[in-house]
DOGUTI-283850 format. One record per atom (N, C-alpha, C, O): residue number from 1; residue in one letter; atom name; x, y, z. Coordinates in nm, 2 decimals, m for minus. Layout:
BEGIN
<NUM; A; CA; <X; Y; Z>>
...
***
This chain:
BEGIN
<1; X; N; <m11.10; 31.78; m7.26>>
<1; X; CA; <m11.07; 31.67; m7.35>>
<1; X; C; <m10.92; 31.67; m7.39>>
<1; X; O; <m10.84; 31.58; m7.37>>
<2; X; N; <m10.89; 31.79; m7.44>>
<2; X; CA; <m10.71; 31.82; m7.48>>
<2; X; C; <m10.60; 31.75; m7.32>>
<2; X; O; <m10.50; 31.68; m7.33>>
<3; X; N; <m10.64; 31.77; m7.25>>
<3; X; CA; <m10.57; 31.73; m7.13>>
<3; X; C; <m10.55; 31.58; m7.11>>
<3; X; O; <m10.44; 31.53; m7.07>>
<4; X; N; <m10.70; 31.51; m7.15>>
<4; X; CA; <m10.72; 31.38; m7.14>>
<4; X; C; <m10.64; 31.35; m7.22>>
<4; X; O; <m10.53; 31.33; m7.16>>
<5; X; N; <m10.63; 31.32; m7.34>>
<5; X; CA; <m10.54; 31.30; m7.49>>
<5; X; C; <m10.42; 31.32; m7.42>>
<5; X; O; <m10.37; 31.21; m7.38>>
<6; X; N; <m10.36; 31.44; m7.38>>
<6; X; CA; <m10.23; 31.43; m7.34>>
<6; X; C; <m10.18; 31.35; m7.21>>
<6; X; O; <m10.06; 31.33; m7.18>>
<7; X; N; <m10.25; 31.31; m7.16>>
<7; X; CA; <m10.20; 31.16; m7.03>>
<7; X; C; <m10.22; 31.12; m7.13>>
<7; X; O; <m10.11; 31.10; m7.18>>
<8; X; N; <m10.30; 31.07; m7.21>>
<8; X; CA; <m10.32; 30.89; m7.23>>
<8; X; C; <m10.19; 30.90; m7.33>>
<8; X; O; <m10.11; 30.82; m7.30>>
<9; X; N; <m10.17; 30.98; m7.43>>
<9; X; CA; <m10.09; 30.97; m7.49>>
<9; X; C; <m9.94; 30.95; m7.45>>
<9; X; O; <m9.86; 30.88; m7.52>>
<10; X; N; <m9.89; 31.02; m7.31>>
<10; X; CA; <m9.76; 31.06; m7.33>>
<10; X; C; <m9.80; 30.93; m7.22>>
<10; X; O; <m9.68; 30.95; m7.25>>
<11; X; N; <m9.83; 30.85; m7.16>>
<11; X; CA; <m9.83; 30.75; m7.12>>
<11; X; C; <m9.79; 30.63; m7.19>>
<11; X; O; <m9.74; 30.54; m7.13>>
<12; X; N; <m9.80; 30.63; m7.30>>
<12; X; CA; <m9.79; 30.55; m7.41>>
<12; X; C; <m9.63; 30.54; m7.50>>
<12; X; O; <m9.58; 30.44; m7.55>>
<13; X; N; <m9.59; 30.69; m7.48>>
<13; X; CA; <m9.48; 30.71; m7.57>>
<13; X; C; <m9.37; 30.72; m7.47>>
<13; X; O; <m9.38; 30.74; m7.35>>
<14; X; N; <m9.25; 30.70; m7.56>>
<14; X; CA; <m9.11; 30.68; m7.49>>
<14; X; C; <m9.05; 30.86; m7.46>>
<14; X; O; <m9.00; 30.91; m7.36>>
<15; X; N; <m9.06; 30.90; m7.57>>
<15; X; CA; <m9.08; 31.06; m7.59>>
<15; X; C; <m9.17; 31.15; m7.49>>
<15; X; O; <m9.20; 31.25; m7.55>>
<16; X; N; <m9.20; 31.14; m7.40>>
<16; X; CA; <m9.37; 31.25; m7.36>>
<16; X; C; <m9.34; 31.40; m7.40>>
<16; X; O; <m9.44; 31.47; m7.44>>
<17; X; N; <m9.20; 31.45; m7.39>>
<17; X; CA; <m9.17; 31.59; m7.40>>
<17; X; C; <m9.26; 31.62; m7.57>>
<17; X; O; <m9.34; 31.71; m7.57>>
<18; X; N; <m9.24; 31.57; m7.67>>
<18; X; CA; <m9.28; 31.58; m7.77>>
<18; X; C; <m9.44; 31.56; m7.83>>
<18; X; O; <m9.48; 31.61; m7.93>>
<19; X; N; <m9.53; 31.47; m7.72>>
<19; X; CA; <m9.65; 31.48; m7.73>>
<19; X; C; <m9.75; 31.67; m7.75>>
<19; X; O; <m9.76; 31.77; m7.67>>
<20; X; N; <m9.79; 31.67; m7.89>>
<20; X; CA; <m9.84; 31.80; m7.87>>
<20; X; C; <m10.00; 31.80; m7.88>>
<20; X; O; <m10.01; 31.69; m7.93>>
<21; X; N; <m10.09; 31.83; m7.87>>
<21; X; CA; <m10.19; 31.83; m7.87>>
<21; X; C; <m10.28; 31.96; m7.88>>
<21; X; O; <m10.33; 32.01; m7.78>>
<22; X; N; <m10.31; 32.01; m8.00>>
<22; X; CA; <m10.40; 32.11; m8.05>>
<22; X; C; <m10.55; 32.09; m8.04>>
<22; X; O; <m10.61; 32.00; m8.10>>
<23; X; N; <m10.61; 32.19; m7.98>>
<23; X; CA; <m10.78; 32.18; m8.03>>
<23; X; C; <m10.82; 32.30; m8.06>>
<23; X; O; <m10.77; 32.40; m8.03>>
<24; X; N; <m10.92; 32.28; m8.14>>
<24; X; CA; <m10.97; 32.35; m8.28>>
<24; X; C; <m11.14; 32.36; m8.25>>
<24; X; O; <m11.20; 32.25; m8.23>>
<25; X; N; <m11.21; 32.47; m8.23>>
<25; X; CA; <m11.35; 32.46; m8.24>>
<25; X; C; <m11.41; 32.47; m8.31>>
<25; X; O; <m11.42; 32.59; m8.34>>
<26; X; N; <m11.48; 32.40; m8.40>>
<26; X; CA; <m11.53; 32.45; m8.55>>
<26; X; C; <m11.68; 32.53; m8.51>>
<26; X; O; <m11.76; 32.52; m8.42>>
<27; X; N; <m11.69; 32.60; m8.63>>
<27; X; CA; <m11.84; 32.64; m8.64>>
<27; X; C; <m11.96; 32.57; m8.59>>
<27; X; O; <m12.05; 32.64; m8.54>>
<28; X; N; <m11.97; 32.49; m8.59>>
<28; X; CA; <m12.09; 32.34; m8.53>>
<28; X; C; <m12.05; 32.33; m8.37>>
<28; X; O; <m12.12; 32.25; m8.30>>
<29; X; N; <m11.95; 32.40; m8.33>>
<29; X; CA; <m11.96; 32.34; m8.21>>
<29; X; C; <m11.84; 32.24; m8.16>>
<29; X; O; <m11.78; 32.24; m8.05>>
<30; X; N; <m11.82; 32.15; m8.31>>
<30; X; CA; <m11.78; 32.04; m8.24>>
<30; X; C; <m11.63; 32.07; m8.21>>
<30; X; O; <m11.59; 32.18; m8.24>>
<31; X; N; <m11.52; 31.96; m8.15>>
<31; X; CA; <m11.42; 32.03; m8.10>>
<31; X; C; <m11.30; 31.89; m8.22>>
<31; X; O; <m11.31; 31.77; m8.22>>
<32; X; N; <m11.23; 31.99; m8.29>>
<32; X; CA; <m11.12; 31.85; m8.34>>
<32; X; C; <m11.00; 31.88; m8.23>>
<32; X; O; <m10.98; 32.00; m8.20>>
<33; X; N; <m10.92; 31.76; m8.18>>
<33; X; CA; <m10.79; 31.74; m8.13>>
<33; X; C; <m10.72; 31.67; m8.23>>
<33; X; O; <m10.76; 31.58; m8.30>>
<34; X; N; <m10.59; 31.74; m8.24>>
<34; X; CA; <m10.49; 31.66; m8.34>>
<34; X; C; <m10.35; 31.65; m8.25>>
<34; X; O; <m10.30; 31.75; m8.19>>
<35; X; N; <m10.31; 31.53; m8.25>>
<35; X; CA; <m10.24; 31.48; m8.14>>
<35; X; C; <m10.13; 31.47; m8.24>>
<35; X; O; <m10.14; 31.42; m8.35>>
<36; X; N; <m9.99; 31.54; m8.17>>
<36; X; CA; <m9.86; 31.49; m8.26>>
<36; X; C; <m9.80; 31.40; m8.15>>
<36; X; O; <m9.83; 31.42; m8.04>>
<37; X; N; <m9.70; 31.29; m8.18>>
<37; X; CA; <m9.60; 31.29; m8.13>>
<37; X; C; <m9.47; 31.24; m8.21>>
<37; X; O; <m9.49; 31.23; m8.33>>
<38; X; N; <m9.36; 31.21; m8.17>>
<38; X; CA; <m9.23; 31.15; m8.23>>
<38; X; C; <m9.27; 31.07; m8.32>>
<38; X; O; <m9.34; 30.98; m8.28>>
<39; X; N; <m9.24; 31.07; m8.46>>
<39; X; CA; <m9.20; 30.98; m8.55>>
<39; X; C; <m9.21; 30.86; m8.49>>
<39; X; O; <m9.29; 30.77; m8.52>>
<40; X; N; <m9.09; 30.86; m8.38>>
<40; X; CA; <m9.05; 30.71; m8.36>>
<40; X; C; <m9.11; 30.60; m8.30>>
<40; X; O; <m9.08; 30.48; m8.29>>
<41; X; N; <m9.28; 30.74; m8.22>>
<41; X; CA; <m9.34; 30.70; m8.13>>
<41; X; C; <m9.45; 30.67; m8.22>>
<41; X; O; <m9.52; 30.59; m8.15>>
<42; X; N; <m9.50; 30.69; m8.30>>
<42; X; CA; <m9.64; 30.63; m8.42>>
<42; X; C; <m9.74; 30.54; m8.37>>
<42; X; O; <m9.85; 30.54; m8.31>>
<43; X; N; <m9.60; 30.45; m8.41>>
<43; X; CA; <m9.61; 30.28; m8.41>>
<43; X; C; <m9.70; 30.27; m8.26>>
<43; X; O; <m9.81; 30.22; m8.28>>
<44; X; N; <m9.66; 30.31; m8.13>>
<44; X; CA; <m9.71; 30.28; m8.01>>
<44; X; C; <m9.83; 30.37; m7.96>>
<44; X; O; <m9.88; 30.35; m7.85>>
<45; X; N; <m9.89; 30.50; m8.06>>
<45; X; CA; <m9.99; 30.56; m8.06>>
<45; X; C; <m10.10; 30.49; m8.16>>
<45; X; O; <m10.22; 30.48; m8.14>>
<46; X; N; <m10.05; 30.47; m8.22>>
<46; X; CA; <m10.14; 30.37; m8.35>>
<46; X; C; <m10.17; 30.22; m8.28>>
<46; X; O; <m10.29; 30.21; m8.25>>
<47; X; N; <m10.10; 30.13; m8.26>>
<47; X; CA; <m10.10; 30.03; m8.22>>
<47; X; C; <m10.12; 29.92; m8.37>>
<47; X; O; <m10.13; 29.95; m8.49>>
<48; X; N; <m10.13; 29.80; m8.31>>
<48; X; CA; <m10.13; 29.68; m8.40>>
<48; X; C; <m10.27; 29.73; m8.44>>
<48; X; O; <m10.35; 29.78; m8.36>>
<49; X; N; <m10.28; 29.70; m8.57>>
<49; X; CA; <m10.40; 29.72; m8.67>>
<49; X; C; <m10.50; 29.87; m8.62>>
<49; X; O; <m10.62; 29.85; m8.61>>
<50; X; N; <m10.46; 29.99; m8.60>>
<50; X; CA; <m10.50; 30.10; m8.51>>
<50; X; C; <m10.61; 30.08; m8.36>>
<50; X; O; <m10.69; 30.15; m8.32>>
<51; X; N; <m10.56; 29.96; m8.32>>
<51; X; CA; <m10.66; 29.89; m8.21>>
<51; X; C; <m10.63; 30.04; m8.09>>
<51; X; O; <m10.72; 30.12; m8.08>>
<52; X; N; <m10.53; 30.05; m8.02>>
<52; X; CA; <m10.52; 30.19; m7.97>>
<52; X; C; <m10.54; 30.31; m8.00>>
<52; X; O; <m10.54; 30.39; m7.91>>
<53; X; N; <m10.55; 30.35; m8.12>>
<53; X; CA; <m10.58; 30.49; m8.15>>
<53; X; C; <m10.72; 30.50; m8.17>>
<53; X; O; <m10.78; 30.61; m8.16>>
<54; X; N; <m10.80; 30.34; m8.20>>
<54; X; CA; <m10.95; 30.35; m8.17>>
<54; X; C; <m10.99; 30.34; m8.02>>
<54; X; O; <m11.10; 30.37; m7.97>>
<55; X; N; <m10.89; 30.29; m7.95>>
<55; X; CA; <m10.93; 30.29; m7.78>>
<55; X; C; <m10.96; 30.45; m7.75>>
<55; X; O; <m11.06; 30.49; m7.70>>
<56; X; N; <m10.79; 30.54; m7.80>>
<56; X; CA; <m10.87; 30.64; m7.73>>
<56; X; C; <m10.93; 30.70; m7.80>>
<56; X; O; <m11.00; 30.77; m7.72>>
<57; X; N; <m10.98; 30.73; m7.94>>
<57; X; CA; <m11.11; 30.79; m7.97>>
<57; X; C; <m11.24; 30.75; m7.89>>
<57; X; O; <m11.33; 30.83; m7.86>>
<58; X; N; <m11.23; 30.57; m7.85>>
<58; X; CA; <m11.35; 30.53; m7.74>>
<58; X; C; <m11.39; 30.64; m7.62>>
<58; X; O; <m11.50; 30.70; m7.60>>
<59; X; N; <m11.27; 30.65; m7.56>>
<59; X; CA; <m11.27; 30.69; m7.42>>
<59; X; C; <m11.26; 30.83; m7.45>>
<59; X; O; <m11.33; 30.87; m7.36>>
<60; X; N; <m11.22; 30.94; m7.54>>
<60; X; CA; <m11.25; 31.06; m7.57>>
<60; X; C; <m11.39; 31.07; m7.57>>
<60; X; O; <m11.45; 31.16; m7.51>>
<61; X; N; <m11.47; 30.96; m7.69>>
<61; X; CA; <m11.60; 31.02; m7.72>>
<61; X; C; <m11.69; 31.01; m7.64>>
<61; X; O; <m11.79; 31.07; m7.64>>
<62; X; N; <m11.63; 30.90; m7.49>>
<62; X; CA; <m11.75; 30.88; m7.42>>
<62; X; C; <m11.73; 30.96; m7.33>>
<62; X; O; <m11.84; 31.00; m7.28>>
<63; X; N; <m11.61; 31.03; m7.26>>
<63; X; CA; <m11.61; 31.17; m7.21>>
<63; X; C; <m11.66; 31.29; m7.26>>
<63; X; O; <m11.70; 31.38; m7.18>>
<64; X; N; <m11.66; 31.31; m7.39>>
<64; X; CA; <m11.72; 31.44; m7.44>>
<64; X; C; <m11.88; 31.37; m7.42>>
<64; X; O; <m11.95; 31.44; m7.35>>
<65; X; N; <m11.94; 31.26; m7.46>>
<65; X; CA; <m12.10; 31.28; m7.43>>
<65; X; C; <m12.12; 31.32; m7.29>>
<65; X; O; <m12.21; 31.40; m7.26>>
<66; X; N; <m12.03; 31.27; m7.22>>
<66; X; CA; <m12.11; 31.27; m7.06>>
<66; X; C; <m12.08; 31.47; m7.05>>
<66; X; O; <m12.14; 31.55; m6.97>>
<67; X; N; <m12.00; 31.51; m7.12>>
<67; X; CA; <m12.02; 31.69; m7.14>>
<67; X; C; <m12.12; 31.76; m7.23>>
<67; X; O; <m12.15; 31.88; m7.23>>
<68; X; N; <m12.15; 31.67; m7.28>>
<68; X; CA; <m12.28; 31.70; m7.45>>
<68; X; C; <m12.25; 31.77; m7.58>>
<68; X; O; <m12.32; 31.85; m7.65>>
<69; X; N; <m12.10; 31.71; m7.59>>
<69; X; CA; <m11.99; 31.76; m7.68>>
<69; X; C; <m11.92; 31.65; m7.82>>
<69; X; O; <m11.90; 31.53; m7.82>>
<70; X; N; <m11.92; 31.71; m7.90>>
<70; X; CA; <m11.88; 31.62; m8.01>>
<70; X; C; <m11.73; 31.66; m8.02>>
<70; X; O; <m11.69; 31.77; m8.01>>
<71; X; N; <m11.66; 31.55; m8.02>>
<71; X; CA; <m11.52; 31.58; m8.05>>
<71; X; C; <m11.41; 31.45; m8.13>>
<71; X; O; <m11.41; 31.34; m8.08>>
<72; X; N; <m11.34; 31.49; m8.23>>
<72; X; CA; <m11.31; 31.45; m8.32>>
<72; X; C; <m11.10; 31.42; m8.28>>
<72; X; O; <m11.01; 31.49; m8.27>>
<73; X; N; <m11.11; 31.30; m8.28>>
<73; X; CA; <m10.93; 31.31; m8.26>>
<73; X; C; <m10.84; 31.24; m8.36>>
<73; X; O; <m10.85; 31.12; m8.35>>
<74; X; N; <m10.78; 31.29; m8.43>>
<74; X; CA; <m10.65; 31.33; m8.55>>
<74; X; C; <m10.54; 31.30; m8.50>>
<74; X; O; <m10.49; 31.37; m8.41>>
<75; X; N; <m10.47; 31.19; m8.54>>
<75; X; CA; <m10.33; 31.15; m8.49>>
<75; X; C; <m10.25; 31.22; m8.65>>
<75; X; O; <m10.28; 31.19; m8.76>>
<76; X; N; <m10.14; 31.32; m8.62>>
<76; X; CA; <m10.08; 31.40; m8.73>>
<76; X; C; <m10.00; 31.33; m8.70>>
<76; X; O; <m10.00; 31.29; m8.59>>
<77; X; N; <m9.88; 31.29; m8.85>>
<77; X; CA; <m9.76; 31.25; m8.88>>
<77; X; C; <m9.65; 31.38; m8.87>>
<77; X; O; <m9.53; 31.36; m8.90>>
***
């Protein structure tokens, strides 16, 4: 999943060197990703009204079911 996040993201950004991407396994199992990138790049990870940052939580969550995984993704400032 961490890998997936980092294409779609650095795809998106003007920056890719600065795309960082951490995963976290909590006690339950489930897995959080917190996705950094540039300041400058926000705006084009977020998109108009967070319409992209809900696409890729889409496309994350429907790859972790087809694994039988819950996973949680965090865009950090």
């Amino acid at each position: 999943m961490k890998e997936l996040v980092e294409v779609i993201a650095k795809s998106l950004v003007t920056k890719p060197d600065q795309v960082v991407v951490t995963e976290t396994v909590a006690d339950d199992g489930s897995i959080l990703l917190e996705l950094r990138v540039s300041p400058d790049d926000m705006g084009k990870v977020i998109g108009k009204q967070g319409r992209i940052a809900k696409a890729l939580r889409t496309v994350v969550k429907v790859a972790a079911t087809k694994e039988d995984k819950k996973v949680v993704v965090d865009i950090i400032q």
